[in-house]
C-alpha positions in Angstrom: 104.7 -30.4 -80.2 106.6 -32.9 -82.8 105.9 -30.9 -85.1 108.2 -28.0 -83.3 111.1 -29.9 -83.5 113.7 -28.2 -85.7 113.9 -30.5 -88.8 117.4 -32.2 -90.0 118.6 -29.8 -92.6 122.4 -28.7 -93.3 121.9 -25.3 -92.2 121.1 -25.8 -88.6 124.2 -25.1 -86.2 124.5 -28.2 -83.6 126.2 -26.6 -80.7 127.4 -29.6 -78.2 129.3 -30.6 -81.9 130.5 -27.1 -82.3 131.9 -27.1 -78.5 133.0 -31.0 -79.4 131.1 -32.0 -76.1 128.5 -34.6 -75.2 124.7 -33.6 -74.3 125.4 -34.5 -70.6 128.3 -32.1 -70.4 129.2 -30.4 -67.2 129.7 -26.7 -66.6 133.6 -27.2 -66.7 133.4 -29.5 -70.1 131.7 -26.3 -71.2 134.0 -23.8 -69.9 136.8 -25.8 -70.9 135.8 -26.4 -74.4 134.9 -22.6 -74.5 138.3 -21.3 -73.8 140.0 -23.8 -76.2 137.6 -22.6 -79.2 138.4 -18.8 -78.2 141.9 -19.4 -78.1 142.1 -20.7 -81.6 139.7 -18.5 -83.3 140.1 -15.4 -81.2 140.4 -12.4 -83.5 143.1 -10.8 -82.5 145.5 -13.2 -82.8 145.1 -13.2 -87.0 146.1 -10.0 -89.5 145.1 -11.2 -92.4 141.6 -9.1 -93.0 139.9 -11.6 -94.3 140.7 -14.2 -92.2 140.4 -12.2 -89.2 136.8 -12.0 -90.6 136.1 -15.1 -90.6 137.8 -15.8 -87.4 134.9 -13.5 -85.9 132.3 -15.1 -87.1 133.8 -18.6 -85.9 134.1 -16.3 -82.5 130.9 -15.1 -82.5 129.2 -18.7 -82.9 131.1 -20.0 -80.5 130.6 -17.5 -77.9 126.5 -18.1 -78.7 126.8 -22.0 -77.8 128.9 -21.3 -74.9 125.9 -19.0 -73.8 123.3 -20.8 -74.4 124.7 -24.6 -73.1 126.2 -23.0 -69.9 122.2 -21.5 -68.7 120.3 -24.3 -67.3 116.8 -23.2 -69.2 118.4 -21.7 -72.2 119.8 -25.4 -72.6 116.5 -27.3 -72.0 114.6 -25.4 -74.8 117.7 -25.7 -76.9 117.8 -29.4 -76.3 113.9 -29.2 -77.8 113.4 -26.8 -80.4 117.0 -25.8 -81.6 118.1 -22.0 -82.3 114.6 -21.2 -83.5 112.9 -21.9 -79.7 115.1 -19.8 -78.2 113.8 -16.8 -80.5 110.5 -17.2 -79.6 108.8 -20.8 -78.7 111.4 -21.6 -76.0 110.5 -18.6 -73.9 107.0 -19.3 -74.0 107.4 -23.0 -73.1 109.2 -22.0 -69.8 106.7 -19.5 -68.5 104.1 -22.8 -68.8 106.2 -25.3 -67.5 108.8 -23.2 -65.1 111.3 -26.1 -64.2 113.7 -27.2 -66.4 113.3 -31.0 -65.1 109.6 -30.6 -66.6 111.5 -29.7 -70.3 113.8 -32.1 -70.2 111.2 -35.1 -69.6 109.4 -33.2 -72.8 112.3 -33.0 -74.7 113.1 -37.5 -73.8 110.0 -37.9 -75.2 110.3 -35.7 -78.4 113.6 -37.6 -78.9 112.3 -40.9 -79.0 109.9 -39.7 -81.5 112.9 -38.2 -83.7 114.9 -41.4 -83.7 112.0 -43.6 -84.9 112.1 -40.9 -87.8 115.4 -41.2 -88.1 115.0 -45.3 -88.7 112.7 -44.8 -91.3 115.0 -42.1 -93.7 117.9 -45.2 -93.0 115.8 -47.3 -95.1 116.0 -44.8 -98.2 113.2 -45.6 -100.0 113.1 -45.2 -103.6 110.1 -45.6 -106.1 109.6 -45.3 -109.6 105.9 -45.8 -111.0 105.7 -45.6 -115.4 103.1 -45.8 -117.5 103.1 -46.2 -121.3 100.7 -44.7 -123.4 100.2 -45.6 -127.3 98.9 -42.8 -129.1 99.5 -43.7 -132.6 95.8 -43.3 -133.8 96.6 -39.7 -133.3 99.2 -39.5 -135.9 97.6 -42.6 -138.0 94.2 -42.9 -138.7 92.0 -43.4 -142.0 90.7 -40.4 -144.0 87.6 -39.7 -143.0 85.6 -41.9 -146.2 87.0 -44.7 -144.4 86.1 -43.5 -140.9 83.0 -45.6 -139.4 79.9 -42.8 -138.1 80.4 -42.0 -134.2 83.8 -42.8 -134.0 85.4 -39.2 -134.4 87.6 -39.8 -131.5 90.9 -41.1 -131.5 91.9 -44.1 -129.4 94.4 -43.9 -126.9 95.5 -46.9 -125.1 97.5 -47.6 -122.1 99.5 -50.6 -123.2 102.3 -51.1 -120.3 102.8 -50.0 -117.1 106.1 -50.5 -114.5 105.9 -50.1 -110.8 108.7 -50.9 -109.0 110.1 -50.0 -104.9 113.3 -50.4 -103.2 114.4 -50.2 -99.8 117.9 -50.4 -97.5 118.5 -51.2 -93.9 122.2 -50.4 -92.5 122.7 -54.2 -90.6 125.9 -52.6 -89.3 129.3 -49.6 -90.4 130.0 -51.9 -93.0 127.0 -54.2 -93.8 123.5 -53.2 -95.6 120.8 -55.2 -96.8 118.3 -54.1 -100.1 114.9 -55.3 -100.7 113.7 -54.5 -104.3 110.7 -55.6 -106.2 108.9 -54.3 -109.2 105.8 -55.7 -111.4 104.8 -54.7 -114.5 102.5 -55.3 -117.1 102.1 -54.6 -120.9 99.4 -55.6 -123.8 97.9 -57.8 -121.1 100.6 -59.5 -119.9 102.2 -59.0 -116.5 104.9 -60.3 -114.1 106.9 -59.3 -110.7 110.2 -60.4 -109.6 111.7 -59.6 -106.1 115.9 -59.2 -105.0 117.5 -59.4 -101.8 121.0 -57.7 -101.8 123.4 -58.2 -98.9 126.6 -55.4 -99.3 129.8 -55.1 -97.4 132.0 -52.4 -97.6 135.2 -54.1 -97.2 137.3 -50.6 -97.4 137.6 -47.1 -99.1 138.4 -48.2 -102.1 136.1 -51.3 -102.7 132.7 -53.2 -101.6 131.1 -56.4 -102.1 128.0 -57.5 -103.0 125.6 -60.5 -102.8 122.5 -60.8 -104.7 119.3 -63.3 -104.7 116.2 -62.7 -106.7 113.3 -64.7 -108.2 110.0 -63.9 -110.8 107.4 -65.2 -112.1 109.1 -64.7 -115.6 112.9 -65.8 -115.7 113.4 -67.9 -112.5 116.0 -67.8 -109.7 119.1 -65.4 -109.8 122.2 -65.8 -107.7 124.7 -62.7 -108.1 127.8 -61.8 -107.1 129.0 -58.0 -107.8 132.6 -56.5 -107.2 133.5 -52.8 -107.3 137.2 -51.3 -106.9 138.5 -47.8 -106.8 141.9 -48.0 -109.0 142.6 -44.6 -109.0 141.6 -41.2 -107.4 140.4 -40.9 -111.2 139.5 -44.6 -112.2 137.0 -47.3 -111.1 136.1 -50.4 -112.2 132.9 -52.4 -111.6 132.3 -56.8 -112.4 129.7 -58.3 -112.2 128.4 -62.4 -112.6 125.7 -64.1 -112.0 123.7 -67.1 -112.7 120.0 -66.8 -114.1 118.2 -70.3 -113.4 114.9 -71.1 -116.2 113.0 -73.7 -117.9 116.2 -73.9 -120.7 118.8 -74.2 -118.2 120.8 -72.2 -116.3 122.5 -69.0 -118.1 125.9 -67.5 -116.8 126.4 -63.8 -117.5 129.5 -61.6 -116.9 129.4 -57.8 -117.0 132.5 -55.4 -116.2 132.6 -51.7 -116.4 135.7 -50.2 -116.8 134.8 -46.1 -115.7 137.5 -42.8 -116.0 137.3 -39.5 -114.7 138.5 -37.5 -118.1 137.9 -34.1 -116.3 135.5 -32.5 -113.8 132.5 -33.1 -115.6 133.3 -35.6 -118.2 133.2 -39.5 -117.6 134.4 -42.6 -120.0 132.9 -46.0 -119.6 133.9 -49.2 -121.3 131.5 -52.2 -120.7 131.8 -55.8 -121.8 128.7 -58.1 -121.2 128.8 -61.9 -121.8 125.6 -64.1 -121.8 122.3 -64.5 -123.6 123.2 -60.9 -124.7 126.7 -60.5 -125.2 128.1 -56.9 -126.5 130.8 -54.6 -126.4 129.8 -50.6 -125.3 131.4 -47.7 -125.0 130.0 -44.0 -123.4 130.5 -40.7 -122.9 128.5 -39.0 -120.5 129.5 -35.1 -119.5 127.5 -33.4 -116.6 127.3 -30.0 -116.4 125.4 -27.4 -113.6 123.1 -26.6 -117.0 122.9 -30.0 -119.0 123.2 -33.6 -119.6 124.9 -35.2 -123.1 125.4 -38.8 -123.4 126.6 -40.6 -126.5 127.1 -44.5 -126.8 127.6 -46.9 -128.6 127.5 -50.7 -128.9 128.2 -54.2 -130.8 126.3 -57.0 -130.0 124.2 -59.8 -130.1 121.3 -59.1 -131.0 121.4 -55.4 -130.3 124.3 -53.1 -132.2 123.2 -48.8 -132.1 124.5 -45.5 -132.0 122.7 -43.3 -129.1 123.1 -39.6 -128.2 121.1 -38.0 -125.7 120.9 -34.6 -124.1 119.1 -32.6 -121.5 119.0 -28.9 -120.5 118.4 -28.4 -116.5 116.6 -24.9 -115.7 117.9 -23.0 -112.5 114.7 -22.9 -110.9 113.1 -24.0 -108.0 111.3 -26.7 -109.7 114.3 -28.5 -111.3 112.6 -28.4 -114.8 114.6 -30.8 -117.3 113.7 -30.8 -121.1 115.6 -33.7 -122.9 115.8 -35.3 -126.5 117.5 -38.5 -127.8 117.5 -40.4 -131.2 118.7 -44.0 -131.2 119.4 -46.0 -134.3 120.4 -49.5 -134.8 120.0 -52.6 -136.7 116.5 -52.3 -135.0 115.3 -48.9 -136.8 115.3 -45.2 -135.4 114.1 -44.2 -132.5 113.5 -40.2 -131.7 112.7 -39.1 -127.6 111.9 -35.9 -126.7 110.1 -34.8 -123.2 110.2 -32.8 -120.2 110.7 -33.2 -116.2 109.7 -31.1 -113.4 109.0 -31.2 -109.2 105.7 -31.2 -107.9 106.2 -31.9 -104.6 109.2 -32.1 -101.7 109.7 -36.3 -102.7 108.5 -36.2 -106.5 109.1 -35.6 -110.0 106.7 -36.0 -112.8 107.9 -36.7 -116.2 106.1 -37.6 -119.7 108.4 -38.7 -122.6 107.1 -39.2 -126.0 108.8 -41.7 -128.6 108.4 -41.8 -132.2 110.5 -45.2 -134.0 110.8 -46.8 -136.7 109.3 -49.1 -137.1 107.8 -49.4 -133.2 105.3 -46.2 -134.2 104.3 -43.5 -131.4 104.3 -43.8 -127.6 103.4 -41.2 -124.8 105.5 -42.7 -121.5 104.8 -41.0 -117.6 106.7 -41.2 -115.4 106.3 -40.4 -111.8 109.7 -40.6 -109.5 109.7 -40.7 -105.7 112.7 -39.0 -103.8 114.2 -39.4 -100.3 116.0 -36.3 -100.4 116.0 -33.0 -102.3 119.4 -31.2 -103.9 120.5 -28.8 -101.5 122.9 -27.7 -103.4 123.0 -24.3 -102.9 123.4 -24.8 -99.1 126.2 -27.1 -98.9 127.8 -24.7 -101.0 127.6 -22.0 -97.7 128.7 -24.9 -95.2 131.7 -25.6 -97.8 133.2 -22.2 -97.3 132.5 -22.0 -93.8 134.5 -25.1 -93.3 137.3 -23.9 -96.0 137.5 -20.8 -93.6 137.7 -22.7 -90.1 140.1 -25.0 -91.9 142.7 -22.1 -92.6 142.1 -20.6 -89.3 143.4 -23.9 -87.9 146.6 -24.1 -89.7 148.7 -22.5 -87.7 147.7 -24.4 -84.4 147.7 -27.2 -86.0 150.9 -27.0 -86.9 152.1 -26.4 -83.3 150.2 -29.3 -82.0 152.2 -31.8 -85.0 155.0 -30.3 -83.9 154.1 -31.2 -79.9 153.0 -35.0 -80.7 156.0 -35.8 -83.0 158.8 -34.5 -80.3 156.8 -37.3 -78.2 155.9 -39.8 -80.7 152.3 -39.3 -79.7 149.2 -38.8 -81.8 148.9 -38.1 -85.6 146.3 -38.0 -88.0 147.9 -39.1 -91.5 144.6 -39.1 -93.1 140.7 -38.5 -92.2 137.8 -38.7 -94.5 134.1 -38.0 -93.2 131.0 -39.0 -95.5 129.6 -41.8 -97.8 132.3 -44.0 -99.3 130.0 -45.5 -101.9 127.0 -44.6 -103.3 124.0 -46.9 -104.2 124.0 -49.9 -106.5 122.4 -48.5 -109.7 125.8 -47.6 -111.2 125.6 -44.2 -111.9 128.4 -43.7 -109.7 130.2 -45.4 -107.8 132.5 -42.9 -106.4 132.8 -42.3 -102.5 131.2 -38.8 -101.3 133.7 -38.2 -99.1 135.8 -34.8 -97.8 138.7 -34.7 -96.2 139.0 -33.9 -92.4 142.3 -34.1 -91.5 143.9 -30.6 -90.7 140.4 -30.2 -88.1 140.9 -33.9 -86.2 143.9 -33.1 -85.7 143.0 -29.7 -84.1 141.2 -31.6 -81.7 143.8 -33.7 -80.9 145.1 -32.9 -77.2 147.6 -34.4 -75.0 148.2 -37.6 -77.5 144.0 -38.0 -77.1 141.0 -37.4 -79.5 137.7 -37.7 -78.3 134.8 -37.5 -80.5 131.1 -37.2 -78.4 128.3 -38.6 -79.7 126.7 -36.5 -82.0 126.4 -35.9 -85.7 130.2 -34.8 -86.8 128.7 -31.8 -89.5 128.2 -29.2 -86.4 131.8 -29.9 -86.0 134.4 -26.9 -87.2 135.6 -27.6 -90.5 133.0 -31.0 -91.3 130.0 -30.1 -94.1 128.0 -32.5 -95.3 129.4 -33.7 -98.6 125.9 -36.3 -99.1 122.6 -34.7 -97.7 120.6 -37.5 -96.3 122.8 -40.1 -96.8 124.2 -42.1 -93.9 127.7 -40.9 -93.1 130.9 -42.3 -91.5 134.0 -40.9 -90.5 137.1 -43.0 -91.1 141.1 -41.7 -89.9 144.4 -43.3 -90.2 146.7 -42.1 -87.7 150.5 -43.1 -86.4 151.2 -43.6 -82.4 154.2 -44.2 -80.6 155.1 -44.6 -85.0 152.6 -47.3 -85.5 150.1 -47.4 -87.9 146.5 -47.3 -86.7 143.3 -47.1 -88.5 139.3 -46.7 -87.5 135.8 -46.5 -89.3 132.8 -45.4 -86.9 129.4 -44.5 -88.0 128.6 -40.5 -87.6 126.4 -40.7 -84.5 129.2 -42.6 -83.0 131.4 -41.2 -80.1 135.3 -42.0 -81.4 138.3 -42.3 -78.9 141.8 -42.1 -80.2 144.1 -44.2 -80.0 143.0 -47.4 -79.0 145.0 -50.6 -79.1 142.3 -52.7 -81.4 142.9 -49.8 -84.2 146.1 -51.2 -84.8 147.1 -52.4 -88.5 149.0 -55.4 -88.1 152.1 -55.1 -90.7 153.8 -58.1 -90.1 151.8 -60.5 -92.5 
């Protein structure tokens, strides 16, 4: 029966968020809803072809969920099995168990199991396992005069090996922990370490994070790590800590300075102070097709010149060939090696290396993933939203027009999705889009209410970070004061409230 239940993927249409009304809705919440939706995207009432177009197929959807919420039995299996159960499953499930009362208990229980699976994608668990293989004797070995009898067979060793796990629990909208640990091993000798990471976002534009650690090889760490939007185009990223060992205890300072210099192209300047202090800048560009890096850095004891690149195939298994040669005051260093999916959660990579003077190593590499790129998808619920959008702006202008004869409600600015990514500082950017022009749609009689439910199934949201928790923040004016509000996307949201409030006077 679990396994029945429809899966949480972008591509399945949430009706109660399409209608903007909570699961216990009445028949009149419905009907009410209804008519507002058919109002607004009622096809006669637009010229322009195309988007009279897609105000039918807004119509159309609409006039589905209205059917299907409004029949007592049609609602119970929906409540189960989604869209697909009322093709074919649904049906069957009522001629066995004839009441809806008897699908509804079914469908509590089916529920409770779904949120304990939604608890454990929260804790976004990430795994990278490596091993490193030396294979010089296949490019170095004696002639064969030197060669000893029975030994024809080159020796290939496995001479290191990295495992390491992470995982994050939301404590709260704006608090998460992260456990991390890792052990690894190489030429016999091994060692683990483990980091606790408490992280607050303290607004759209910037979070805070603490950090603890400890292993068996450096000692105690105590971390403190800053990040900062400066721009729509700029970040910047500082980080210090203290590293406590047998010799003392070592400070270290590191900021990244980070520029968007177009679409695809980002700058990084870094400056690192410590037992390794150095000077770096990058250039890393991102395309659909590829991957180019190229760095370089002054320091103590390290100073090179890198370039790297990687060509992505557009295939289903997300095959990646890449190359890189390094050089430095440490020698030359030459990487080639290839990537590709073998399952829903992993990739499986090999990498071999051929330096100067380090010799020749064979490195695989197995990576666990919480999610897959859905790319393709959220590119469909983009320009659905894009259409719904311009199908509102006309109303929405009438209902601005409405609330600022009265001094009544306003939405100056909405933003619904992640506003920072993870801590591995690849990018730090928010994953956000911007909601305003359909909040404010909703907005009736100086009130916004949001139900409880996931805010994607609502007209004009997509989901700008597959399987990443969400939020949905708005700044808004009423009565011509500032308010502002952050609540989690499974939250219900009631506008305006007195505690929203930004106090101006300090």
């Amino acid at each position: 029966m679990a396994a029945a239940l429809v899966d949480e993927e972008i591509n399945n249409d949430d009706f109660y968020a399409l209608l903007n009304v909570r699961r216990e809705a009445t028949q009149d919440e419905l009907k009410a809803a209804y008519r507002r939706l058919c109002m607004l995207y009622h096809p006669d009432k637009h010229r322009d072809p195309d988007l009279k177009q897609q105000a039918e197929t807004l119509f159309n959807l609409v006039h589905q969920a209205y059917e299907v919420l409004s029949d007592p039995q049609s609602r119970a299996i929906y409540d189960i099995y989604g869209k697909k159960g009322l093709d074919m499953e649904g049906w069957e499930l009522v001629e066995r168990k004839k009441a809806a009362v008897e699908i509804r208990e079914e469908f509590e229980r089916l529920q409770r199991e779904r949120e304990e699976r939604r608890l454990q994608q929260r804790t976004n668990p990430k795994g990278t396992i490596s091993v490193g293989v030396d294979a010089t004797d296949l490019f170095d070995h004696y002639d064969e005069e030197f060669e000893e009898p029975g030994n024809r067979f080159p020796q290939i060793e496995i001479n290191k090996m990295h495992i390491s796990q992470s995982i994050e629990a939301p404590l709260t909208t704006t608090d998460t922990a992260v456990l991390a640990g890792s052990l690894s091993t190489q030429n016999g000798n091994g060692g683990g370490s483990i980091n606790i990471a408490l992280r607050r976002v303290t607004s759209a534009k910037g979070w805070g994070e603490l950090e603890f650690g400890a292993g068996d090889i450096q000692g105690p760490l105590f971390g403190l790590k800053i990040f900062r939007n400066l721009t729509s185009q700029s970040f910047i990223t500082t980080h210090c800590g203290l590293q406590f060992s047998s010799r003392g205890i070592r400070p270290g300072l590191t900021t990244v300075l980070a520029r968007n210099l177009d679409k695809n192209t980002m700058g990084y300047l870094q400056w690192r102070w410590g037992s390794q202090s150095a000077m770096n800048t990058s250039l890393v560009r991102d395309t659909k097709t590829s991957h180019l890096t190229i760095a370089m850095q002054l320091g103590i004891p390290h100073s090179f010149v890198l370039m790297s690149y990687q060509y992505k195939f557009q295939d289903d298994d997300q095959t990646r060939i890449k190359g890189t040669i390094k050089t430095g005051f440490f020698g030359t260093l030459v990487e080639y090696g290839a990537e590709r999916k073998i399952s829903r959660h992993s990739i499986l990579g090999a990498t071999v290396s051929i330096g100067v003077p380090q010799g020749v190593s064979l490195k695989i590499k197995e990576l666990e993933k919480q999610r897959e790129n859905s790319s393709s998808a959220v590119a469909v619920k983009k320009q659905e939203a894009e259409a719904a959008v311009r199908l509102m702006q006309e109303s929405v202008r009438r209902i601005i027009e409405i609330e600022e004869s009265k001094l009544g409600l306003i939405i100056t600015n909405a933003w619904y999705g992640k506003f920072v990514t993870d801590s591995s500082g690849r990018n730090e950017r928010a994953k956000v889009i911007d909601v305003t022009v359909p909040l404010q749609c909703l907005v009736k009689e100086s009130k916004l209410i949001l139900t409880e439910a996931c805010k994607i199934g609502v007209p004009g949201f997509y989901d700008p970070c597959v399987g990443e928790e969400k939020s949905l923040k708005v700044i808004y004016l009423f009565r011509g004061v500032l308010h502002q509000v952050m609540t989690a996307d499974n939250e219900s949201l009631r506008i305006p409230k007195q505690s929203h409030r930004v106090d101006t006077d300090g």
